[in-house]
py3Dmol code that shows the C-alpha trace and the ligand (Angstrom):
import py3Dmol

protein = """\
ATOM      1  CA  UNK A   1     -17.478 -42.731 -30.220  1.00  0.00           C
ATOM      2  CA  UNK A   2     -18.241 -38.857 -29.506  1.00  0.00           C
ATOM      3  CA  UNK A   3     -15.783 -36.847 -27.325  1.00  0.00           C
ATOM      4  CA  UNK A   4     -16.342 -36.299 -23.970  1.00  0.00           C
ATOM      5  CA  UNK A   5     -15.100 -32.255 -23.339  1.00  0.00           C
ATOM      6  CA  UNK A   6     -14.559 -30.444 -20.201  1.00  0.00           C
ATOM      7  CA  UNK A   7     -14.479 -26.815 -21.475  1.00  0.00           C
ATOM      8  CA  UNK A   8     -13.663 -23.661 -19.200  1.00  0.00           C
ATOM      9  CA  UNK A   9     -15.179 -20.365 -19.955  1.00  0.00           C
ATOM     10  CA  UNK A  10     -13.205 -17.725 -18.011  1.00  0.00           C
ATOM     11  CA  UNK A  11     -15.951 -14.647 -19.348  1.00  0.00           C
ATOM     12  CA  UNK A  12     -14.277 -11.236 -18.662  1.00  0.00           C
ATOM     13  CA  UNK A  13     -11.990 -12.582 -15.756  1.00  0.00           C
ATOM     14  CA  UNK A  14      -8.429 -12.797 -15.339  1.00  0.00           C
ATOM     15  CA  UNK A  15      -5.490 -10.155 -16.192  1.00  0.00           C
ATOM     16  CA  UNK A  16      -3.408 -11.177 -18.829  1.00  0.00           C
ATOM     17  CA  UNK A  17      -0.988 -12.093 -16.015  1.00  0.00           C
ATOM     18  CA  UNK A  18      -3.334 -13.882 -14.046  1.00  0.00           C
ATOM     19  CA  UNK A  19      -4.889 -15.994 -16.925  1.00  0.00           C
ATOM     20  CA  UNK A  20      -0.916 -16.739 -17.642  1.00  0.00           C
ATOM     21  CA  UNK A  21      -0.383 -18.138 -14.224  1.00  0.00           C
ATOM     22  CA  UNK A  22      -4.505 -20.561 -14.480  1.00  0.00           C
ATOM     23  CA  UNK A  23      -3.143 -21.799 -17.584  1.00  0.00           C
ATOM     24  CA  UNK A  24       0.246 -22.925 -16.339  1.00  0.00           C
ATOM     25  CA  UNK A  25      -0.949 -24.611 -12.894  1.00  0.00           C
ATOM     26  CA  UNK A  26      -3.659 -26.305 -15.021  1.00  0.00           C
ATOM     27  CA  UNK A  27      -0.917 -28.095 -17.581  1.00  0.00           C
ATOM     28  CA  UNK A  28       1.307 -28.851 -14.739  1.00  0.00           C
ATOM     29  CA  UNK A  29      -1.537 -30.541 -12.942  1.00  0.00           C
ATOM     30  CA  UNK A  30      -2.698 -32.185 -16.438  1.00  0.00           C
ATOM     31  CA  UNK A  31       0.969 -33.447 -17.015  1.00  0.00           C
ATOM     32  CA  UNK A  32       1.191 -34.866 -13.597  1.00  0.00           C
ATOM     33  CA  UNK A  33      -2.160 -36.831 -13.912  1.00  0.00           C
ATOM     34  CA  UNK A  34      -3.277 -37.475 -18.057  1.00  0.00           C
ATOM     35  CA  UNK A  35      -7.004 -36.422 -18.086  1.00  0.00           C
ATOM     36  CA  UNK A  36      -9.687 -38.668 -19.287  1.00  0.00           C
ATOM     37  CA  UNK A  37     -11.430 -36.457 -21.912  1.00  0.00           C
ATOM     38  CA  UNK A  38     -10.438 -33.445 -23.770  1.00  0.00           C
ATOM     39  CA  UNK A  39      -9.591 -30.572 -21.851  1.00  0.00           C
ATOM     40  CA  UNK A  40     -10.740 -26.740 -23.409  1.00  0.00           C
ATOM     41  CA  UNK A  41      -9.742 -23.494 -22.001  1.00  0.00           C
ATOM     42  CA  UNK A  42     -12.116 -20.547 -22.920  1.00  0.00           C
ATOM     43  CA  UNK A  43     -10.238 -17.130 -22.592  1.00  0.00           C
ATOM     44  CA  UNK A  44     -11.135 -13.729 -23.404  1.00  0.00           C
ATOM     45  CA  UNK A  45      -9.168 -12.599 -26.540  1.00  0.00           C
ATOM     46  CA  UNK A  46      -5.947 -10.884 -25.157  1.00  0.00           C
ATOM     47  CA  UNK A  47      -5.035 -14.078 -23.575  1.00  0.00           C
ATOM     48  CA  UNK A  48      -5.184 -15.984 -26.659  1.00  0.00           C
ATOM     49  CA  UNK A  49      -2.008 -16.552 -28.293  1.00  0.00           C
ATOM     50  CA  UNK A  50       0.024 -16.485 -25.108  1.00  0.00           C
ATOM     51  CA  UNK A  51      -2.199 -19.216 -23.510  1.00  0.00           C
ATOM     52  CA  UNK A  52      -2.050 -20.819 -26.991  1.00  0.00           C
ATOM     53  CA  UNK A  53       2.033 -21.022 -27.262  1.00  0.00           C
ATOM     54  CA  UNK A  54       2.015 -22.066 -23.163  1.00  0.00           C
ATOM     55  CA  UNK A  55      -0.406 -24.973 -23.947  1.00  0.00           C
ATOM     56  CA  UNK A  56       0.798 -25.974 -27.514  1.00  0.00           C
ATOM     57  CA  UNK A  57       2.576 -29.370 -26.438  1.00  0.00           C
ATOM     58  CA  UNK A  58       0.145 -30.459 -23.990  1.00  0.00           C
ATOM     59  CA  UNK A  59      -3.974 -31.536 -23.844  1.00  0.00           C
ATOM     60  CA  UNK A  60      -5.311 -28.536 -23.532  1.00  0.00           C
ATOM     61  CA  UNK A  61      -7.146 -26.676 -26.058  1.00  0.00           C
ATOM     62  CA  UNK A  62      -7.869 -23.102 -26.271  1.00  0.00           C
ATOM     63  CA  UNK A  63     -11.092 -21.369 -27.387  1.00  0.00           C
ATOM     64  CA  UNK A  64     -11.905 -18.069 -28.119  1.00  0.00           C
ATOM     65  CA  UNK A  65     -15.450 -16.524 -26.019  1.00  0.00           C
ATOM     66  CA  UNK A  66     -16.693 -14.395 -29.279  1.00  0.00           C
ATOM     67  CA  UNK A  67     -15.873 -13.398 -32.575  1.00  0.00           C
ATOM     68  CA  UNK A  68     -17.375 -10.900 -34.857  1.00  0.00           C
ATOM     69  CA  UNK A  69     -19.928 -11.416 -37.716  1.00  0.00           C
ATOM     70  CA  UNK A  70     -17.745  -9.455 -39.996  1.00  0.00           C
ATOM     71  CA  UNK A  71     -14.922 -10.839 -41.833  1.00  0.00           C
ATOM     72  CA  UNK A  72     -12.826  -7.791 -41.458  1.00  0.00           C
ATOM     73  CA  UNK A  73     -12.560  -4.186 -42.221  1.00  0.00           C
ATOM     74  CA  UNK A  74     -13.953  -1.376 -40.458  1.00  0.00           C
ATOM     75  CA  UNK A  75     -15.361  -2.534 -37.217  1.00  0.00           C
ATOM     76  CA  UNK A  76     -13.601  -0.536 -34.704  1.00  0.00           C
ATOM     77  CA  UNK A  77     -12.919  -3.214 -31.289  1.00  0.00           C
ATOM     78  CA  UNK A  78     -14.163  -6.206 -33.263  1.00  0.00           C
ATOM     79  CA  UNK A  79     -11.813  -9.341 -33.474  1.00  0.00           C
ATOM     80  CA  UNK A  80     -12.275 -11.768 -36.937  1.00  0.00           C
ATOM     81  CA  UNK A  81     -12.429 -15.148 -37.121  1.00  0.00           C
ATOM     82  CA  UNK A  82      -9.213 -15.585 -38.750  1.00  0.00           C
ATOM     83  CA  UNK A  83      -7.789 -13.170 -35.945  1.00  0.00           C
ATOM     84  CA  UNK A  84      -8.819 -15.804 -33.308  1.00  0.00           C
ATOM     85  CA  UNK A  85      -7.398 -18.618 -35.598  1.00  0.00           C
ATOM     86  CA  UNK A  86      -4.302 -16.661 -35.961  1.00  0.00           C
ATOM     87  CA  UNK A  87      -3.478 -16.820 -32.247  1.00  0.00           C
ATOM     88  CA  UNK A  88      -3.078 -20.931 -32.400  1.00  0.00           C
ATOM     89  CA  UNK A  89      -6.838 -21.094 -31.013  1.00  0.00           C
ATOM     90  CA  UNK A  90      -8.735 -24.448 -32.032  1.00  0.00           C
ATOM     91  CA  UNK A  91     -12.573 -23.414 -30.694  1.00  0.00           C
ATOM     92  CA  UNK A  92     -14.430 -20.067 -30.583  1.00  0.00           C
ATOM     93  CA  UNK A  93     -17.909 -20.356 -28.084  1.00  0.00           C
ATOM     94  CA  UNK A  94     -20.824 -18.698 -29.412  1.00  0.00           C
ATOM     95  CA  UNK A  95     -24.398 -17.830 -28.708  1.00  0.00           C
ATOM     96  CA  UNK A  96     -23.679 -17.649 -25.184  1.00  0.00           C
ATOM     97  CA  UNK A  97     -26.706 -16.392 -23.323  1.00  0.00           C
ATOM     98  CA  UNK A  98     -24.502 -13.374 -21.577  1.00  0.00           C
ATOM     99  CA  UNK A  99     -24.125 -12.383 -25.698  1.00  0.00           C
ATOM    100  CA  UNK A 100     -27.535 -12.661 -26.441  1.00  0.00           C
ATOM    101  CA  UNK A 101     -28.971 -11.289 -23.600  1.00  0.00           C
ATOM    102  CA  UNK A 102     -26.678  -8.110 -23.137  1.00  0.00           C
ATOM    103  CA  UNK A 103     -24.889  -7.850 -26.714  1.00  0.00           C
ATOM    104  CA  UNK A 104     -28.316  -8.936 -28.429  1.00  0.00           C
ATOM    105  CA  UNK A 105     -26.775 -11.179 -30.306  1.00  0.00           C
ATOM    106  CA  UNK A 106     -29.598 -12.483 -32.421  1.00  0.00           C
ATOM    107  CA  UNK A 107     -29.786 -16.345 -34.329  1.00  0.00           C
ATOM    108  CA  UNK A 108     -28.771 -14.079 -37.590  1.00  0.00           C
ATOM    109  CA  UNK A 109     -25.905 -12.862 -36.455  1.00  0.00           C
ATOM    110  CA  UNK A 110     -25.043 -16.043 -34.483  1.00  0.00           C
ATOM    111  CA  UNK A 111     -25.301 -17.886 -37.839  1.00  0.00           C
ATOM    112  CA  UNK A 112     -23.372 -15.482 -39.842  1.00  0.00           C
ATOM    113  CA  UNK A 113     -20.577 -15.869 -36.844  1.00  0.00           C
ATOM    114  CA  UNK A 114     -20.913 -19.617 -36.946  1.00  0.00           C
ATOM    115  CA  UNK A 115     -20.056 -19.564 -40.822  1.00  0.00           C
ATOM    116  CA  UNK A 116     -17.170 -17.598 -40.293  1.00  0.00           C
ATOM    117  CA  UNK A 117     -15.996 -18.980 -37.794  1.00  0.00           C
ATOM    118  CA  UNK A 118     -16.204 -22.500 -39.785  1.00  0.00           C
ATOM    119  CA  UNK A 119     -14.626 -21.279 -42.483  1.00  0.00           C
ATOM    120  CA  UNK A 120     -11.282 -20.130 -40.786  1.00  0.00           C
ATOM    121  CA  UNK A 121     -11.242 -24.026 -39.694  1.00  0.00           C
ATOM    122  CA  UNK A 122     -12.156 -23.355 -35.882  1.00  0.00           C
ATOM    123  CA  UNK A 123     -14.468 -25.677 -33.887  1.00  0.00           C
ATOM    124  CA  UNK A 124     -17.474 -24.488 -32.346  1.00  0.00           C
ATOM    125  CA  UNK A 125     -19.026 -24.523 -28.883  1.00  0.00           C
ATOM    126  CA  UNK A 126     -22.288 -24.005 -29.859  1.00  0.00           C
ATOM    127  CA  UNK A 127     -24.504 -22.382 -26.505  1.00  0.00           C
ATOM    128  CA  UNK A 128     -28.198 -22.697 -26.729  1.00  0.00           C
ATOM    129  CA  UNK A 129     -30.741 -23.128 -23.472  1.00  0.00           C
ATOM    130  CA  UNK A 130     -33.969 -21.686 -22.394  1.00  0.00           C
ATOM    131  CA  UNK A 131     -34.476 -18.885 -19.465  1.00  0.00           C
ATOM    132  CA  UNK A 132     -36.584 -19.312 -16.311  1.00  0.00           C
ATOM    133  CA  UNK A 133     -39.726 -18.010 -17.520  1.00  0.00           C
ATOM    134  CA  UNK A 134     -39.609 -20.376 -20.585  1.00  0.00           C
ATOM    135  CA  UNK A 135     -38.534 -23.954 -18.587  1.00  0.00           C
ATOM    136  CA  UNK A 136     -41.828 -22.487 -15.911  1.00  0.00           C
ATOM    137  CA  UNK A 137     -43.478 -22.379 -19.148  1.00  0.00           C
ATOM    138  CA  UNK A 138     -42.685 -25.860 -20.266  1.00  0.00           C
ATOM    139  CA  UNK A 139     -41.064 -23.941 -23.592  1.00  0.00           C
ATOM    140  CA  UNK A 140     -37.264 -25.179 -23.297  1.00  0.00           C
ATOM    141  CA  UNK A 141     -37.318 -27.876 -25.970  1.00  0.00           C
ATOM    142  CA  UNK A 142     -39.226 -25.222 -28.642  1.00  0.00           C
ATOM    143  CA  UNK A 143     -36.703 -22.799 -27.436  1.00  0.00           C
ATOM    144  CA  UNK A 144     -33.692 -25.167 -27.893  1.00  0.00           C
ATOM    145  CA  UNK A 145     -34.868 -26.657 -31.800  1.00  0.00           C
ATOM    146  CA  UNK A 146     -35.091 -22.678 -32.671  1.00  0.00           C
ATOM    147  CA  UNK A 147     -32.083 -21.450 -31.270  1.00  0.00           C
ATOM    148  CA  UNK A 148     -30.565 -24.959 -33.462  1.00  0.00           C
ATOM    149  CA  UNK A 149     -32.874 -24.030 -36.617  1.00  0.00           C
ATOM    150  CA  UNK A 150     -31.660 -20.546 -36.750  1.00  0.00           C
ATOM    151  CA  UNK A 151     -27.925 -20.709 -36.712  1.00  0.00           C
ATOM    152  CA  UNK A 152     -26.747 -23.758 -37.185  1.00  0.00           C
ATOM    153  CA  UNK A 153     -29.144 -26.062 -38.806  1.00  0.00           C
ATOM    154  CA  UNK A 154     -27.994 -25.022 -42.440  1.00  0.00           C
ATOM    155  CA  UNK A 155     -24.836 -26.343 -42.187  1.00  0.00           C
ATOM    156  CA  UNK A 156     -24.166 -29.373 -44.116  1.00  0.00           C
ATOM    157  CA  UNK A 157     -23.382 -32.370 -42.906  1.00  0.00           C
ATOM    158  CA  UNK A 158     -19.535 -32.046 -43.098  1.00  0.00           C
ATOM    159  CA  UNK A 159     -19.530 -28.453 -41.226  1.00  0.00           C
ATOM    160  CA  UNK A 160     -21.955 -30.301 -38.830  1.00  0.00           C
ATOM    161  CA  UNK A 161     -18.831 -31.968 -37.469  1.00  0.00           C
ATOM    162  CA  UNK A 162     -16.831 -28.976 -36.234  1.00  0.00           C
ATOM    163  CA  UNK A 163     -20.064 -28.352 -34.002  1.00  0.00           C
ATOM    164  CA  UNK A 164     -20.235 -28.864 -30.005  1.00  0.00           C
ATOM    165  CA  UNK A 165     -23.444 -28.181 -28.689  1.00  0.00           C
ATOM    166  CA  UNK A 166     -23.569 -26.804 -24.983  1.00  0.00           C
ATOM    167  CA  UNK A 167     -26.724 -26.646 -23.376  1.00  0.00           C
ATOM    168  CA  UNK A 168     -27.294 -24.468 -20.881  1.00  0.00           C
ATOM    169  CA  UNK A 169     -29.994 -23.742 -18.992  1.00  0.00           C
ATOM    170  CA  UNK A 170     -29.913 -19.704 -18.629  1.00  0.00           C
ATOM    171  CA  UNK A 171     -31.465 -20.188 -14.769  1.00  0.00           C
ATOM    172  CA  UNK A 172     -28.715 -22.002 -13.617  1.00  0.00           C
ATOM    173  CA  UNK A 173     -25.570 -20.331 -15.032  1.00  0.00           C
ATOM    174  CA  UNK A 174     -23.397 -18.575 -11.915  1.00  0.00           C
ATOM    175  CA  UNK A 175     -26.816 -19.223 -10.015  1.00  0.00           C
ATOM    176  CA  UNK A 176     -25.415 -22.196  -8.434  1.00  0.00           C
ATOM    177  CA  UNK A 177     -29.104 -23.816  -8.796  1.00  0.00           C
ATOM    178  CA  UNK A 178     -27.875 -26.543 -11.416  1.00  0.00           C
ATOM    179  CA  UNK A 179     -30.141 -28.890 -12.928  1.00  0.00           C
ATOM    180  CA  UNK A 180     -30.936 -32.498 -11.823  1.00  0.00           C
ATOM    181  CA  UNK A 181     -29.212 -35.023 -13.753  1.00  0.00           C
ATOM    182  CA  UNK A 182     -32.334 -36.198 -14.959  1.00  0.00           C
ATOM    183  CA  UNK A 183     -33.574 -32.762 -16.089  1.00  0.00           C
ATOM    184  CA  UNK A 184     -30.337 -32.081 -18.164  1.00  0.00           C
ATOM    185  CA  UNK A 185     -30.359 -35.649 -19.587  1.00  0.00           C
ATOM    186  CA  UNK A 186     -33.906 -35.073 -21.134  1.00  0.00           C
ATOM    187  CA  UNK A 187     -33.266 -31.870 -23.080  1.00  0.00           C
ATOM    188  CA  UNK A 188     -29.749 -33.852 -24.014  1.00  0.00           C
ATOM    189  CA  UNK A 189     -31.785 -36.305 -25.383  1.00  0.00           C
ATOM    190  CA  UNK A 190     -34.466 -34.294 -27.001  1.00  0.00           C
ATOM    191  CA  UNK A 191     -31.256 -31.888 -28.330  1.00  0.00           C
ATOM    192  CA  UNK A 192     -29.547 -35.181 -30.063  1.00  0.00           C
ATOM    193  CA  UNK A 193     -32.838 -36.005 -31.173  1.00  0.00           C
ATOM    194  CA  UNK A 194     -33.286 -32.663 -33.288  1.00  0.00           C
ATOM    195  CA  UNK A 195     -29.970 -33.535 -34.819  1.00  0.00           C
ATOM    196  CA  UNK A 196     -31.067 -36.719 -35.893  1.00  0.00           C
ATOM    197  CA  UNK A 197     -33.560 -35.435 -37.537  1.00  0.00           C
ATOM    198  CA  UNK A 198     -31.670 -33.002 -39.268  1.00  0.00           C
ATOM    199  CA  UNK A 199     -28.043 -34.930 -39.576  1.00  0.00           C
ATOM    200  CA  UNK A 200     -29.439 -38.920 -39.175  1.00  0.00           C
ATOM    201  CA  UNK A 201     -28.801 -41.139 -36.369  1.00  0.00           C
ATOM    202  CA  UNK A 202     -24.589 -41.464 -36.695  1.00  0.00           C
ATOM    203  CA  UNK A 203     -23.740 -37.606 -37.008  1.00  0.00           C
ATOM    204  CA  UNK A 204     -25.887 -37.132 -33.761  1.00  0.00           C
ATOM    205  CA  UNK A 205     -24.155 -40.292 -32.354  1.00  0.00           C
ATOM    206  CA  UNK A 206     -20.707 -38.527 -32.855  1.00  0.00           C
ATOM    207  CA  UNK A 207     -22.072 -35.104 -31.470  1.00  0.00           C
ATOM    208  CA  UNK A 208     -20.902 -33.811 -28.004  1.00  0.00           C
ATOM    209  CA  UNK A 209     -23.241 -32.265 -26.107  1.00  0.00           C
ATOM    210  CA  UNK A 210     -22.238 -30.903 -23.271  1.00  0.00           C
ATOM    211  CA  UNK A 211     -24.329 -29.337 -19.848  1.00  0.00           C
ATOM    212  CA  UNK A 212     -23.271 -25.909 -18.754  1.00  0.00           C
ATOM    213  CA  UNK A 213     -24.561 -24.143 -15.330  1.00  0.00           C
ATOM    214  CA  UNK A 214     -23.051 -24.254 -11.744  1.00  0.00           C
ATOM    215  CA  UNK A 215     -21.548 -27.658 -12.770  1.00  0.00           C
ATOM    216  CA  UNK A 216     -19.034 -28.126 -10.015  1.00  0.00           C
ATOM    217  CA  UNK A 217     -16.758 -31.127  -8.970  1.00  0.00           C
ATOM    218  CA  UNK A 218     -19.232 -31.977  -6.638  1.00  0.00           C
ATOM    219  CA  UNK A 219     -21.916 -32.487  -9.383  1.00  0.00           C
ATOM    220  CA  UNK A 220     -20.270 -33.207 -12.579  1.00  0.00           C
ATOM    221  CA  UNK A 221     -19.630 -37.416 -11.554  1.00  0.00           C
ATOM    222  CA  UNK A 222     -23.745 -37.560 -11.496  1.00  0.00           C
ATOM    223  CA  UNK A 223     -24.610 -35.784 -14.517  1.00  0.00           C
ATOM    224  CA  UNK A 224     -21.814 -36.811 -16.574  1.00  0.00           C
ATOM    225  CA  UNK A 225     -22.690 -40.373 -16.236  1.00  0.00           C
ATOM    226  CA  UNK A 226     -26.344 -39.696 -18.234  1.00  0.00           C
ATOM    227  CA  UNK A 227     -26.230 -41.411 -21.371  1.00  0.00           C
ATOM    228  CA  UNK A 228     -26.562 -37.962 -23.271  1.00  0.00           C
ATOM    229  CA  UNK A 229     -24.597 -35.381 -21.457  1.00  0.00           C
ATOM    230  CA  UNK A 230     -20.980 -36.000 -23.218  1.00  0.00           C
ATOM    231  CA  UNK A 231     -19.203 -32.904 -20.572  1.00  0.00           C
ATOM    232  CA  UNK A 232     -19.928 -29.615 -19.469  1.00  0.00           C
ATOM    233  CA  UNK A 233     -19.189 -25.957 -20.462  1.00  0.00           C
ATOM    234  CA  UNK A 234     -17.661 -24.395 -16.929  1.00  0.00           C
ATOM    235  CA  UNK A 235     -18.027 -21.036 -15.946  1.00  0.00           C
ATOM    236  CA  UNK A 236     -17.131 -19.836 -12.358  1.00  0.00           C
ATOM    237  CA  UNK A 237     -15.455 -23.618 -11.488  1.00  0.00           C
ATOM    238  CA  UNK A 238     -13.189 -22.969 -14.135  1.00  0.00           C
ATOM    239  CA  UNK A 239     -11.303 -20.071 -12.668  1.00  0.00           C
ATOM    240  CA  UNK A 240      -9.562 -22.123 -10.108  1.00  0.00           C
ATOM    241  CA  UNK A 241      -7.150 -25.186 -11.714  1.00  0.00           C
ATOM    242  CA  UNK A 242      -8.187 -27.743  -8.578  1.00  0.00           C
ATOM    243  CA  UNK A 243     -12.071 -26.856  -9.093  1.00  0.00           C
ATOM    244  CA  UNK A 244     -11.303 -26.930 -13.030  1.00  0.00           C
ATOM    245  CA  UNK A 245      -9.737 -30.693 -12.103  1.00  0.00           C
ATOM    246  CA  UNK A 246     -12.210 -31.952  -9.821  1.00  0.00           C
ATOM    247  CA  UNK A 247     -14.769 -31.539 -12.713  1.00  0.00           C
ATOM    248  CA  UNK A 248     -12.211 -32.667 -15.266  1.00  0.00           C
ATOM    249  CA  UNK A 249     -11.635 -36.331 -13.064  1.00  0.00           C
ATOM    250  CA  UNK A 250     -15.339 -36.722 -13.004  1.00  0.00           C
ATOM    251  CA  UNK A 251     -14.375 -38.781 -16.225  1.00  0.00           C
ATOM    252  CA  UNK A 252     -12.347 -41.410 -14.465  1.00  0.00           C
TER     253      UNK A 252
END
"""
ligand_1 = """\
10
PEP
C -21.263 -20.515 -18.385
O -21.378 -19.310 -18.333
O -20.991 -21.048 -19.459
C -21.474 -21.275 -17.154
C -21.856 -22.510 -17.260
O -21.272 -20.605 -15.961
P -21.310 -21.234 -14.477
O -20.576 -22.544 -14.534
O -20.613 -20.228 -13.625
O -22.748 -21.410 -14.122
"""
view = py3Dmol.view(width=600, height=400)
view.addModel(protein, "pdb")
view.setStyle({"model": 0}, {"cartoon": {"style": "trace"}})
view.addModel(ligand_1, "xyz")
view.setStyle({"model": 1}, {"stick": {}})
view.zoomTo()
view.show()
C-alpha cells in the first residue's frame, strides 16, 4: 500500500532558533500521540542538520526546499545534493511553483536537479500544478503530464520509487482558496493515470500523491479521504506545531 505523507514546507521562514524550537514542540507532540502517516518537515537549508540530529530518533523526516543543478564546484551560494544528504536529510522538494515562477526554474533544470538529487539517495517531493489562467482555461491536466514528461518521466522504473508527487494548484497556495475535494481528486486521478501509463498500474498504485494549497486542519479530513489524494504538501499550516497536527490527525 502507498504512504500516506503529511509534509511541511516552512519556505524562507523561521530563524535558525525559531525553526529549532517548531521542530522540538512538533516531536514532543508526535511522541505524546504516534501519528498515523509519515510525518516530513521541509526547512530551508541552514536548519538542516540541526533539525536532522533533533529529529533522528523519532517519525519525523526532514527535507531539504531546493538544491542546485550542479554537482559541485564553482557556484557561489549554491548548496549540492550531496550537501543536503550530508546534513542527515531524507527528501529534497523540487519544482515548487515559488522556484519556477521567481527563480525560473525550468523542466531542464528541474530534471537535471531531480537526477542529482536521486543519485545522492534522497527522496523527492516532486511539485507540479497549473496557474489560474490555465485551470480558467481548462489546461491543468496538459499542464500537469508536461511538467511530469519533462523532468521526471525518464527515470526508470526503480528511480520512479524515490518519487512523491505533490500537486498543487498554483491559485490556491497561501491564497487560502483551496480546492474542492472533488476538484483535487480528479487531477489525482488523471496524475496517477499518467504514471500508469508511463510506470504500469502497480508503480502508480505505490505512488503518493499528495494535494498542496491552503490545506488546513479544517480541510485536510475531506480531501484526504479521496481515493487518490495520499496527503498534502503544507505551507503556511505548517509553521505552527498544533495547525501542523490538526492536519497530521486528519489520518486517524
Ligand atoms: C506550498 O507552498 O507548498 C503550500 C501548499 O502553501 P500553503 O499551504 O500556504 O498554501
Amino acid at each position: 500500500m502507498r504512504k500516506h505523507i503529511v509534509a511541511g514546507n516552512w519556505k524562507m521562514n523561521k530563524t535558525l532558533q525559531e525553526g529549532v524550537a517548531l521542530a522540538t514542540e512538533l516531536k514532543e507532540i508526535l511522541a505524546a500521540e504516534k501519528p498515523n502517516c509519515e510525518v516530513i518537515i521541509g526547512t530551508p537549508f541552514i536548519h538542516l542538520a540541526t533539525v536532522s540530529e533533533l529529529v533522528k530518533d523519532c517519525v519525523i523526516a526532514v527535507s531539504a526546499e531546493n538544491c542546485a543543478n550542479k554537482a559541485s564546484g564553482a557556484y557561489t551560494g549554491e548548496v549540492s545534493a550531496a550537501m543536503v544528504k550530508s546534513t542527515g536529510a531524507e527528501y529534497v522538494i523540487l519544482g515548487h511553483s515559488e522556484r519556477r515562477e521567481y527563480y525560473h526554474e525550468t523542466p531542464e533544470i528541474l530534471k537535471e536537479k531531480v537526477d542529482l538529487a536521486l543519485a545522492e539517495g534522497l527522496k523527492v517531493i516532486f511539485c507540479i500544478g497549473e496557474s489560474l489562467e490555465q485551470r480558467e482555461a481548462g489546461e491543468q491536466e496538459a499542464v500537469c503530464k508536461a511538467e511530469l514528461a519533462g523532468s521526471v518521466f525518464h527515470l526508470t522504473p526503480e528511480q520512479w520509487k524515490s518519487i512523491v508527487i505533490a500537486y498543487e494548484p498554483i491559485w490556491a497556495i497561501g491564497t487560502g482558496k483551496t480546492a474542492t475535494a472533488e476538484q483535487a481528486e480528479e487531477i489525482h486521478a488523471y496524475i496517477r493515470k499518467c504514471v500508469a501509463e508511463v510506470y504500469g498500474a502497480e508503480l502508480a498504485d505505490e505512488t503518493s500523491i499528495l494535494y498542496g494549497g491552503s490545506c488546513k486542519a479544517s480541510n485536510a479530513p475531506e480531501l484526504f479521504q479521496k481515493p487518490d489524494i495520499d496527503g498534502g504538501l503544507i505551507g503556511g499550516a505548517s509553521l505552527k506545531a498544533p495547525d501542523f497536527k490538526g492536519i497530521i490527525d486528519a489520518w486517524k
